[in-house]
GUKE-125873 format. One record per residue: residue number from 1; residue in one letter; x, y, z of N, C-alpha, C in turn. Coordinates in nm, 2 decimals. Atoms other than C-alpha are relative to their C-alpha. Example, Ala and Ser with C-alpha at 12.3 -4.5 7.8 and 13.67 -1.06 7.14 Angstrom:
! residues 2
(1, A, (0.09, -0.12, 0.00), (1.23, -0.45, 0.78), (0.09, 0.12, 0.00))
(2, S, (-0.09, -0.11, 0.00), (1.37, -0.11, 0.71), (-0.08, 0.11, 0.08))
END
This chain:
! residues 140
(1, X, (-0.08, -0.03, 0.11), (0.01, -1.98, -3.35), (0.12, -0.09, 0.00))
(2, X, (-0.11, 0.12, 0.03), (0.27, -2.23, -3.49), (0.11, 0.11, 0.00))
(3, X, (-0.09, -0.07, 0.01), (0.62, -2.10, -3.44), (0.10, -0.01, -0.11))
(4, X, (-0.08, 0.08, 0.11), (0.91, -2.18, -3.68), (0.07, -0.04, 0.10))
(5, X, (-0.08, 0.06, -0.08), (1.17, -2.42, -3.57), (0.10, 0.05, -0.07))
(6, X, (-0.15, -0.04, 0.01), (1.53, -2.32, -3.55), (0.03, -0.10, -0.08))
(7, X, (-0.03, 0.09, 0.10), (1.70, -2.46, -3.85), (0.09, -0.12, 0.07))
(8, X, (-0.06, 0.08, -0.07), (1.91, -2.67, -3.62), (-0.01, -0.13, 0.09))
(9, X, (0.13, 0.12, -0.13), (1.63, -2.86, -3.41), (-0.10, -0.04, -0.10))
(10, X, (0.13, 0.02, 0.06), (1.40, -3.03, -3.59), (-0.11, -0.01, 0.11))
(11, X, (0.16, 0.05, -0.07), (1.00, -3.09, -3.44), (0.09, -0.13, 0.08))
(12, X, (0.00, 0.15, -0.08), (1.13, -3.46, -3.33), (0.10, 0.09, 0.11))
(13, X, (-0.13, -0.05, -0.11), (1.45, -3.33, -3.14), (-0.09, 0.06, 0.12))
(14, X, (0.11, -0.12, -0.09), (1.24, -3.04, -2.97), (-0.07, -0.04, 0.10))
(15, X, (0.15, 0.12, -0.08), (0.98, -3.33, -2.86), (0.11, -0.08, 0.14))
(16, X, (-0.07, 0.08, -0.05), (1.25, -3.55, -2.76), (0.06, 0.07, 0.09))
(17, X, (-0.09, -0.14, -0.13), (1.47, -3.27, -2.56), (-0.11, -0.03, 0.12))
(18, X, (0.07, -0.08, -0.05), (1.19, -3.16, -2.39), (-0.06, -0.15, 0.08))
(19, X, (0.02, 0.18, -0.05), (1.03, -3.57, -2.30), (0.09, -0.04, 0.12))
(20, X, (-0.12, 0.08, -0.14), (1.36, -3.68, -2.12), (-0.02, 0.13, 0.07))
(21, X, (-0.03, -0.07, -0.12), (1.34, -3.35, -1.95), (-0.12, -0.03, 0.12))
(22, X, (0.15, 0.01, -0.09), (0.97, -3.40, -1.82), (0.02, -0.16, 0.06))
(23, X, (-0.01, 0.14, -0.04), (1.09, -3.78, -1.76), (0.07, -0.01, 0.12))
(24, X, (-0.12, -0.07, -0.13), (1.40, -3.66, -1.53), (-0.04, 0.07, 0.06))
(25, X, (0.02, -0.13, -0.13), (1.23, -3.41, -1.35), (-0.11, -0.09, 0.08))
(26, X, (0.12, 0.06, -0.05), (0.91, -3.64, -1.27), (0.06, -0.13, 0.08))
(27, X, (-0.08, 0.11, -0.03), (1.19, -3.94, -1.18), (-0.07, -0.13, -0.05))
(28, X, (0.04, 0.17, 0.05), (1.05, -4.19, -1.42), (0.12, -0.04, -0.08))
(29, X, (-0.03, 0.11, 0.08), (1.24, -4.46, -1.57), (-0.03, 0.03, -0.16))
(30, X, (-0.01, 0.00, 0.13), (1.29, -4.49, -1.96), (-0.17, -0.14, -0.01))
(31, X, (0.13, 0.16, -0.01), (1.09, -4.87, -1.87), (-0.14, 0.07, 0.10))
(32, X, (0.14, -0.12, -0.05), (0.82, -4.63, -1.64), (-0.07, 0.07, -0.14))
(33, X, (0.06, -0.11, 0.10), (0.73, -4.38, -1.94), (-0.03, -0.13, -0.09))
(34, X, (0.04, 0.12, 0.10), (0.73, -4.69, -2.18), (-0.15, -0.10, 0.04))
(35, X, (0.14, 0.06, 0.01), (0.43, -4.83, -1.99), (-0.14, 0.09, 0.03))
(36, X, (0.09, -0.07, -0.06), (0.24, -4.55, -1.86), (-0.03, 0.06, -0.20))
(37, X, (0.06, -0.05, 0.14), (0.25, -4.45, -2.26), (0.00, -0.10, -0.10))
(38, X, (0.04, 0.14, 0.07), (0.21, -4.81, -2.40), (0.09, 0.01, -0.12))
(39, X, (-0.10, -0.07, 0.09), (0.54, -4.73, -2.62), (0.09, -0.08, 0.02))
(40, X, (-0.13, 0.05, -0.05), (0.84, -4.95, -2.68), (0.06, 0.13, 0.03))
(41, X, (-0.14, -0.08, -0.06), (1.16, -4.82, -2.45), (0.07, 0.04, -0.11))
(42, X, (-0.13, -0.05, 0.17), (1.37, -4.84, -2.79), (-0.10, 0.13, -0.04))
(43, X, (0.06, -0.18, 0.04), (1.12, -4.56, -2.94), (0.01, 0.10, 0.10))
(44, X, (-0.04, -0.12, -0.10), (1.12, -4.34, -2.64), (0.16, 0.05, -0.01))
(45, X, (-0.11, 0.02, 0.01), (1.47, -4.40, -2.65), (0.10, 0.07, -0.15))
(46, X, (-0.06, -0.07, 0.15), (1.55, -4.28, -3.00), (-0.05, 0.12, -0.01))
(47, X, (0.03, -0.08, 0.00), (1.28, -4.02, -2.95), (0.09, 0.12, 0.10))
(48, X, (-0.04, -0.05, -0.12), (1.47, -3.87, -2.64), (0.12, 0.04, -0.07))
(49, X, (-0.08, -0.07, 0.00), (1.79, -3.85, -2.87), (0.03, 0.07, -0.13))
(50, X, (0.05, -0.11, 0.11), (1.61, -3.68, -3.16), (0.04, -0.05, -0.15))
(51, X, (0.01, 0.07, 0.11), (1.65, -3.93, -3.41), (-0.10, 0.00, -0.09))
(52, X, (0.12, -0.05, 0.07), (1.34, -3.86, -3.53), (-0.08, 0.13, -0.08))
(53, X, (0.06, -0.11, 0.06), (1.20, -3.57, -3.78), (-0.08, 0.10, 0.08))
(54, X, (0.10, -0.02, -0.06), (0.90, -3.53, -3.70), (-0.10, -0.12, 0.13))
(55, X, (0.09, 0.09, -0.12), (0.62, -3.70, -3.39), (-0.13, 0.05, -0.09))
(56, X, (0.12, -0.03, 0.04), (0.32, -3.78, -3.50), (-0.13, 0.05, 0.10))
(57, X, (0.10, -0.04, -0.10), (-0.01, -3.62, -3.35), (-0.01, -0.08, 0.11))
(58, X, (0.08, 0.13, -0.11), (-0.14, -3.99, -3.18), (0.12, 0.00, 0.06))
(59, X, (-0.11, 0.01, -0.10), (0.23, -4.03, -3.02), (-0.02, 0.13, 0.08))
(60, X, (0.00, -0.12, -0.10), (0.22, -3.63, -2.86), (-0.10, -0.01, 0.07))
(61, X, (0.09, -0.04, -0.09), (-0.11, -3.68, -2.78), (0.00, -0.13, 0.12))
(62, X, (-0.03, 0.09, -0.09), (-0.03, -4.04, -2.55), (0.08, 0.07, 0.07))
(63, X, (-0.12, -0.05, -0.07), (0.30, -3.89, -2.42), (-0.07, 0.12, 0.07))
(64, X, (0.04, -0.15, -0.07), (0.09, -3.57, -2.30), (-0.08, -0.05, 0.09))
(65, X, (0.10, 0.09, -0.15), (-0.16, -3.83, -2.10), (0.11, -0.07, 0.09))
(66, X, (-0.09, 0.06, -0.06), (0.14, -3.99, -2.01), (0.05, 0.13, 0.14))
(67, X, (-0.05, -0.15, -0.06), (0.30, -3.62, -1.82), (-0.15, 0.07, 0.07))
(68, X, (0.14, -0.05, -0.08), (-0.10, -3.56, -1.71), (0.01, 0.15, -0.05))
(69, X, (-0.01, -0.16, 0.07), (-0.04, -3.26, -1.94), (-0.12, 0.04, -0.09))
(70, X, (0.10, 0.01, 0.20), (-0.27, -3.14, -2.26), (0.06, 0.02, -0.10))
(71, X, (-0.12, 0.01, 0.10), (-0.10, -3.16, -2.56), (0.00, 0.17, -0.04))
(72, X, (0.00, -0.14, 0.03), (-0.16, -2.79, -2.63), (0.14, 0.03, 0.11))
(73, X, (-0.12, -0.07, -0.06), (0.10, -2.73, -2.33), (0.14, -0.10, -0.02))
(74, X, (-0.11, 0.04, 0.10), (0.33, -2.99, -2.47), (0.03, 0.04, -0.10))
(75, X, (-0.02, -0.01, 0.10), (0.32, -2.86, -2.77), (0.08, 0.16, 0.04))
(76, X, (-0.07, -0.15, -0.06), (0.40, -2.49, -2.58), (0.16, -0.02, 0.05))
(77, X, (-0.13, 0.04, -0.07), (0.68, -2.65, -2.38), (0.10, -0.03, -0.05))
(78, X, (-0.09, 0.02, 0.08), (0.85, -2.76, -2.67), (0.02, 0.06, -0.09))
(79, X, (-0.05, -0.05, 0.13), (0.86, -2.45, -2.86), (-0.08, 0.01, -0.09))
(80, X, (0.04, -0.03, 0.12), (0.63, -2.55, -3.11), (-0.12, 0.09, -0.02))
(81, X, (0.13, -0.12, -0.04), (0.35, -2.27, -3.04), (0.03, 0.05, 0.09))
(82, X, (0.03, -0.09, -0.11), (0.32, -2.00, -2.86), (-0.08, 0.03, 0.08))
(83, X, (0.05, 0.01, -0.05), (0.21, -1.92, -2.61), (-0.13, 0.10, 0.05))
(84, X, (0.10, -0.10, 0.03), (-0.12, -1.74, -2.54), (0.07, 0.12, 0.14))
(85, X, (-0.04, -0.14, -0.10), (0.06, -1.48, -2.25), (-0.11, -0.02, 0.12))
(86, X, (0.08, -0.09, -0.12), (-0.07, -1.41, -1.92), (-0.07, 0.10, -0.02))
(87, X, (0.08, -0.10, -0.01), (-0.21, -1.10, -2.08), (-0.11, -0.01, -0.04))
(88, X, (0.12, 0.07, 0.06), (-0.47, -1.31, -2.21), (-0.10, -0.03, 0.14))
(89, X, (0.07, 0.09, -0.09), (-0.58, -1.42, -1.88), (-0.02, 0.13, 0.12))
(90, X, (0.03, -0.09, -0.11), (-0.78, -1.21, -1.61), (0.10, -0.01, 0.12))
(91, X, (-0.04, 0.00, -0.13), (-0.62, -1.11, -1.30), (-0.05, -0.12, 0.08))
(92, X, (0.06, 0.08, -0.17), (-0.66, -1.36, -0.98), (-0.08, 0.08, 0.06))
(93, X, (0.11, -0.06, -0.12), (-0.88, -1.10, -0.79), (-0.12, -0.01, -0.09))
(94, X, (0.10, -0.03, 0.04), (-1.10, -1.06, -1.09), (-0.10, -0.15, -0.03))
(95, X, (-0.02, 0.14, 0.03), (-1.10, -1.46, -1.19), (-0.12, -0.03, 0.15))
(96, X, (0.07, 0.05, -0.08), (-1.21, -1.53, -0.83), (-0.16, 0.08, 0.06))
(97, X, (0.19, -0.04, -0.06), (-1.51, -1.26, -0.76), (-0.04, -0.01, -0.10))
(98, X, (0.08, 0.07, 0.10), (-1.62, -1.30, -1.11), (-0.05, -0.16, 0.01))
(99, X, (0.01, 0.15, 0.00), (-1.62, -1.69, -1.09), (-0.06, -0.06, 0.10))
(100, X, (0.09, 0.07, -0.16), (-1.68, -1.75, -0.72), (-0.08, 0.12, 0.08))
(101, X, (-0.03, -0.15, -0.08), (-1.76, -1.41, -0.62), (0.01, -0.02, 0.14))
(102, X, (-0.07, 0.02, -0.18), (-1.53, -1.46, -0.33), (0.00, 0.18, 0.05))
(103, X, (-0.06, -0.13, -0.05), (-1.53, -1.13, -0.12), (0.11, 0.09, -0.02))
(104, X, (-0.14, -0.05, -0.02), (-1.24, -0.92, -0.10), (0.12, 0.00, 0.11))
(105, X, (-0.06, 0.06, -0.13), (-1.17, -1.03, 0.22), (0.06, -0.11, -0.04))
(106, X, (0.01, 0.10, 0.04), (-1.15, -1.35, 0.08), (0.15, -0.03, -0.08))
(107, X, (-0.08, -0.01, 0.11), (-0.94, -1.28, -0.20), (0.12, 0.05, 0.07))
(108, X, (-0.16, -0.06, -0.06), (-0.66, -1.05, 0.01), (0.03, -0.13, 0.09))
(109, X, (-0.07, 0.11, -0.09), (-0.64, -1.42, 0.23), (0.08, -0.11, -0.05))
(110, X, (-0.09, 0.07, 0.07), (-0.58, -1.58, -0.06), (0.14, 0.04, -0.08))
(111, X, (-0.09, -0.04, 0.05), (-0.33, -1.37, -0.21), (0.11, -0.04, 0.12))
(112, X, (-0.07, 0.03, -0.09), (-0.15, -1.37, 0.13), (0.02, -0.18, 0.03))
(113, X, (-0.08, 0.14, -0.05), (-0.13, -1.77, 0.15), (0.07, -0.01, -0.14))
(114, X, (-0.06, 0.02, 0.12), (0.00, -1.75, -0.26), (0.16, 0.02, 0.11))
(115, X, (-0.13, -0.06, -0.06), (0.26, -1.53, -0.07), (0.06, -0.11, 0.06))
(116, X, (-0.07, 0.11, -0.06), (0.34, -1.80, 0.20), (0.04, -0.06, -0.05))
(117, X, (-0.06, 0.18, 0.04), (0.39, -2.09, -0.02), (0.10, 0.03, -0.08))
(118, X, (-0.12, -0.05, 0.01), (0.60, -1.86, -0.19), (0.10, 0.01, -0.02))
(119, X, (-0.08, 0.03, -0.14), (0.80, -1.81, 0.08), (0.08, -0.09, 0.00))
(120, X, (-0.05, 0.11, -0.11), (0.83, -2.15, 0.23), (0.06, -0.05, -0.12))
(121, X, (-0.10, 0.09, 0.15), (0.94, -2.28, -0.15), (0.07, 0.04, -0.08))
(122, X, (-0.12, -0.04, 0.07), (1.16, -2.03, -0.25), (0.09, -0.05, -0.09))
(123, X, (-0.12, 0.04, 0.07), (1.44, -2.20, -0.31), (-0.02, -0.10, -0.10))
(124, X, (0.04, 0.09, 0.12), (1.28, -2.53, -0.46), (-0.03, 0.09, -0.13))
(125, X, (0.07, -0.07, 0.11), (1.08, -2.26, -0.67), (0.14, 0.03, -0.11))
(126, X, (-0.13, -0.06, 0.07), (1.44, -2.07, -0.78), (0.07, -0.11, -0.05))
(127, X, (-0.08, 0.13, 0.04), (1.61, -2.42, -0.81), (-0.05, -0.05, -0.14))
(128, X, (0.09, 0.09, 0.14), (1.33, -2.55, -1.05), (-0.02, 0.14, -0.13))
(129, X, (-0.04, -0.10, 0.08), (1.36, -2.22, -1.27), (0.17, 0.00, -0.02))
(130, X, (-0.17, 0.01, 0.05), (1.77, -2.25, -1.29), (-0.01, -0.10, -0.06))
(131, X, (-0.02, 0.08, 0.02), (1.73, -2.59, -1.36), (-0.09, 0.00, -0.21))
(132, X, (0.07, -0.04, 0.12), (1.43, -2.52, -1.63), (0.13, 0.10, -0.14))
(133, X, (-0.07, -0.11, 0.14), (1.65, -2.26, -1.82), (0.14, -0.02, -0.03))
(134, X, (-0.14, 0.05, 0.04), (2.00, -2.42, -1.81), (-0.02, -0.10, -0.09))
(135, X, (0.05, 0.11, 0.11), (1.81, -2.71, -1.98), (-0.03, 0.02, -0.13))
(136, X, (0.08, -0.10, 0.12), (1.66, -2.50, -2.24), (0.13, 0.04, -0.04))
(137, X, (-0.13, -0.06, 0.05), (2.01, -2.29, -2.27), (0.03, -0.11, -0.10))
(138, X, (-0.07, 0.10, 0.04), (2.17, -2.62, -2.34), (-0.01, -0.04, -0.15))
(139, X, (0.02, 0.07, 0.15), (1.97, -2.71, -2.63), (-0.01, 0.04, -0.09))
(140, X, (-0.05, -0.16, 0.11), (2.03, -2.33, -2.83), (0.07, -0.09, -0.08))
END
């Protein structure tokens, strides 16, 4: 489902916001993202500070092979679609004995290593969620 855009942000902006953030968080270069998506720097560059209306399909869909993304979650990440929910999507117990029919044994081992990693990445995890939603804030 197509969302509306806030009268404030156009489609390009949105793209662009959202671009330099997946560029900065990945630690590429403006001249990195420019070859991995076969794109002059100056266009990325004007795309990034939303000089642009609208992005055409064929650019979102390079820039999303660029980020190893699919453009469907590009297209989520910036707002412009919604998202289909987690409630769309089976549980993890049922996912894996449906699919693999892993035991239950199996399954409580995996849930317990989810737990661990967790755990041990806490803080990265909490860090990269502050960081995620102060960025987003920013661009209200």
């Amino acid at each position: 489902m197509v969302k509306n855009v806030d009268s404030k942000q156009t489609i390009g902006s949105k793209i662009g916001k959202y671009i330099k953030y997946q560029r900065v968080k990945k630690g590429y270069s403006l001249n990195e993202l420019a070859r991995m998506t076969d794109f002059d720097t100056s266009f990325l560059m004007r795309l990034e500070k939303g000089v642009y209306q609208s992005v055409k399909l064929d650019v979102l869909e390079r820039l999303s092979a660029g980020f190893d993304m699919t453009l469907e979650d590009l297209l989520e990440k910036c707002g412009l679609v919604s998202a289909k929910g987690d409630k769309d999507l089976p549980s993890l117990e049922f996912y894996l004995k449906e699919k693999f029919q892993f035991p239950k044994e199996a399954i409580s081992d995996l849930k317990l290593m989810v737990k661990v990693i967790e755990d041990k990445y806490k803080e990265e995890i909490s860090d990269m969620k502050k960081m995620h939603t102060e960025y987003w804030r920013e661009s209200d």
